[in-house]
N, C-alpha and C positions, 0 to 999 in steps of 0.2 A: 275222641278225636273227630268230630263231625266237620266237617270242613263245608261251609256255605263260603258263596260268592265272598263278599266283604271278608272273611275270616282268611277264606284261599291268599286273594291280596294280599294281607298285611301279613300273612306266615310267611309269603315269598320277599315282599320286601324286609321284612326282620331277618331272614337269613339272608338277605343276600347282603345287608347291612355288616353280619354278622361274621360272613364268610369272608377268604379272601379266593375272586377269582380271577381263575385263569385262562381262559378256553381261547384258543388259538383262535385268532380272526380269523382264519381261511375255515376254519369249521360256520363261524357264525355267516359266514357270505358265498358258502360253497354252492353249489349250483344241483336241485334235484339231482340225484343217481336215479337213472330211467331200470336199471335192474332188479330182476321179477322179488317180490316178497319171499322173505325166508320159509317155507312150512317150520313148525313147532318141533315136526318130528326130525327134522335134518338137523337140529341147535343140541347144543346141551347147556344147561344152565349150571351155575355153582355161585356158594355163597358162603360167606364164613366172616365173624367179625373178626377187625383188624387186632393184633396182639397190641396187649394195652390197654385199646379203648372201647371195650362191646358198646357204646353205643355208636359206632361207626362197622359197617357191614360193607365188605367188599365181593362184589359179583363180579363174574362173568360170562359171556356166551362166547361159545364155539361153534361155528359153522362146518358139519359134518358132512355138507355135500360135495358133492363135485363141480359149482358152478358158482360164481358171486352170486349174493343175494342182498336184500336189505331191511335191517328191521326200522323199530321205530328209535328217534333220534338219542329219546331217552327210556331206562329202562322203566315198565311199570311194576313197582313195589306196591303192595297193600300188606297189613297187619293183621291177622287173625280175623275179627268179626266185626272189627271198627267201620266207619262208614271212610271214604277218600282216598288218595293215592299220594306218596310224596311226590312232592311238589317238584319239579327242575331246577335245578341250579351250573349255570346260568338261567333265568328265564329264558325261554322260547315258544315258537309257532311250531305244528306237526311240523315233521321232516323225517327225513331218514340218514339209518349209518349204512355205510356198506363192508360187510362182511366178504374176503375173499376165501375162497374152497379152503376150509381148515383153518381160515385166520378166528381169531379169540380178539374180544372189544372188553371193554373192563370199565366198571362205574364203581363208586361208592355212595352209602347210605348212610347218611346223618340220621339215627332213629329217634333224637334229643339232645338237646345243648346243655343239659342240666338233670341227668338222672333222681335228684330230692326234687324235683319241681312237684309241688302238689296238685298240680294239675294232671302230671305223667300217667302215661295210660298202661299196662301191662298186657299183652298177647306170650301167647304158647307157637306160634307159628308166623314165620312170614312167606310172602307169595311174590315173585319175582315172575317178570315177562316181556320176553325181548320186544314183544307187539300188543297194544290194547285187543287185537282180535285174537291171542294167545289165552289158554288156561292159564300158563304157568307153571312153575317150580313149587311145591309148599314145603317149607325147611323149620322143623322145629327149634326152638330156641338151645336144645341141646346139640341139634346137628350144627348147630351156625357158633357154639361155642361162647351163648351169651350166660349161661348157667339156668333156671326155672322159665325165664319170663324173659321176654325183650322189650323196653322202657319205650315208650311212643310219646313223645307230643311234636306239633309241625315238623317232621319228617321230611325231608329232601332227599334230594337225587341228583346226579351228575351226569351229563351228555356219556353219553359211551367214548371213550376212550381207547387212544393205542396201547395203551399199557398200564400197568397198576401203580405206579409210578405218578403218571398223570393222571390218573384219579383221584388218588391220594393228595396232590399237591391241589386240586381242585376246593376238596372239603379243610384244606390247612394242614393235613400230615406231611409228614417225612419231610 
C-alpha cells in the first residue's frame, strides 16, 4: 500500500466515486475553532470493526478533560508497517473537530472495497490518531475483531462525526 502523490489522487477519487456522501455542509464551511489542541493523554481512543463487515472499522475519541479542545478534522489511521495513511473521505484541507469536556466524535474506516482483491494488503495491527502530532492507538486485528489479519488496499476515512450513526451513513452503512 505505498501511496505516492498520483496513486494518493486517484485512491481518493475512486472512493469517493465509489462512496455515497454525506457530510453536512456546515462541517464543510464551518469556521476554524480557535480552541487549544487536545493532549493525546486527555483522549481515549477505541476501535472495533462494524458487525458484518470487518473491512469497515469503527472508531472513536473521547475527550477526558475538563475543557473543549480540538483535534485534527479527520482521524489519522495507518496499517501495521505499510507506507501512508487513509485517505479522507469527504476530501478535505487541515482543519479541526471540536471536542466538548467528555463529548465522544466517531469516524469509520473503509480498510477495502473488495477483500479477494489481489492486490490486498494484510496487517496484524492498526494505529489510530485523533492528531498527526499523536502516537496513537495500536489495535491488533483481534482486538478490533477482524479475525488474523486486517485486509488493506486504498483505505479511507471519515471527518469525525456526531455519532456512529453518521459515520456509518458516511462509508454507506446502516
Amino acid at each position: 500500500m505505498r501511496i505516492r502523490a498520483a496513486i494518493a489522487v486517484s485512491a481518493a477519487s475512486a472512493a469517493l466515486a465509489a462512496l455515497p456522501l454525506t457530510a453536512p455542509q456546515s462541517q464543510a464551511a464551518a469556521a476554524p475553532d480557535r480552541s487549544a489542541r487536545c493532549t493525546e493523554q486527555s483522549l481515549t481512543m477505541r476501535a472495533k470493526a462494524a458487525a458484518g463487515d470487518p473491512t469497515v472499522l469503527r472508531v472513536s475519541v473521547t475527550n477526558r478533560g475538563a475543557r473543549a479542545c480540538v483535534v485534527d478534522r479527520v482521524p489519522t489511521v495507518t496499517f501495521g508497517n505499510l507506507d501512508g495513511a487513509a485517505l479522507p473521505v469527504p476530501e478535505t484541507r487541515a482543519g479541526t473537530h471540536r471536542l466538548a469536556a467528555g463529548g465522544t466524535a466517531y469516524a469509520d474506516v473503509r480498510t477495502i472495497d473488495d477483500p479477494a482483491d489481489p492486490e490486498a494488503r494484510r496487517v496484524g495491527t492498526v494505529t489510530v490518531a485523533a492528531s498527526t502530532s499523536h502516537w496513537g492507538r495500536s489495535f491488533t486485528a483481534g482486538q478490533l475483531g477482524t479475525g488474523r489479519q486486517v485486509p488493506v488496499w486504498e483505505p479511507v476515512a471519515t471527518w469525525w462525526q456526531p455519532s456512529a450513526a453518521a459515520a456509518d451513513r458516511t462509508v454507506g452503512l446502516g
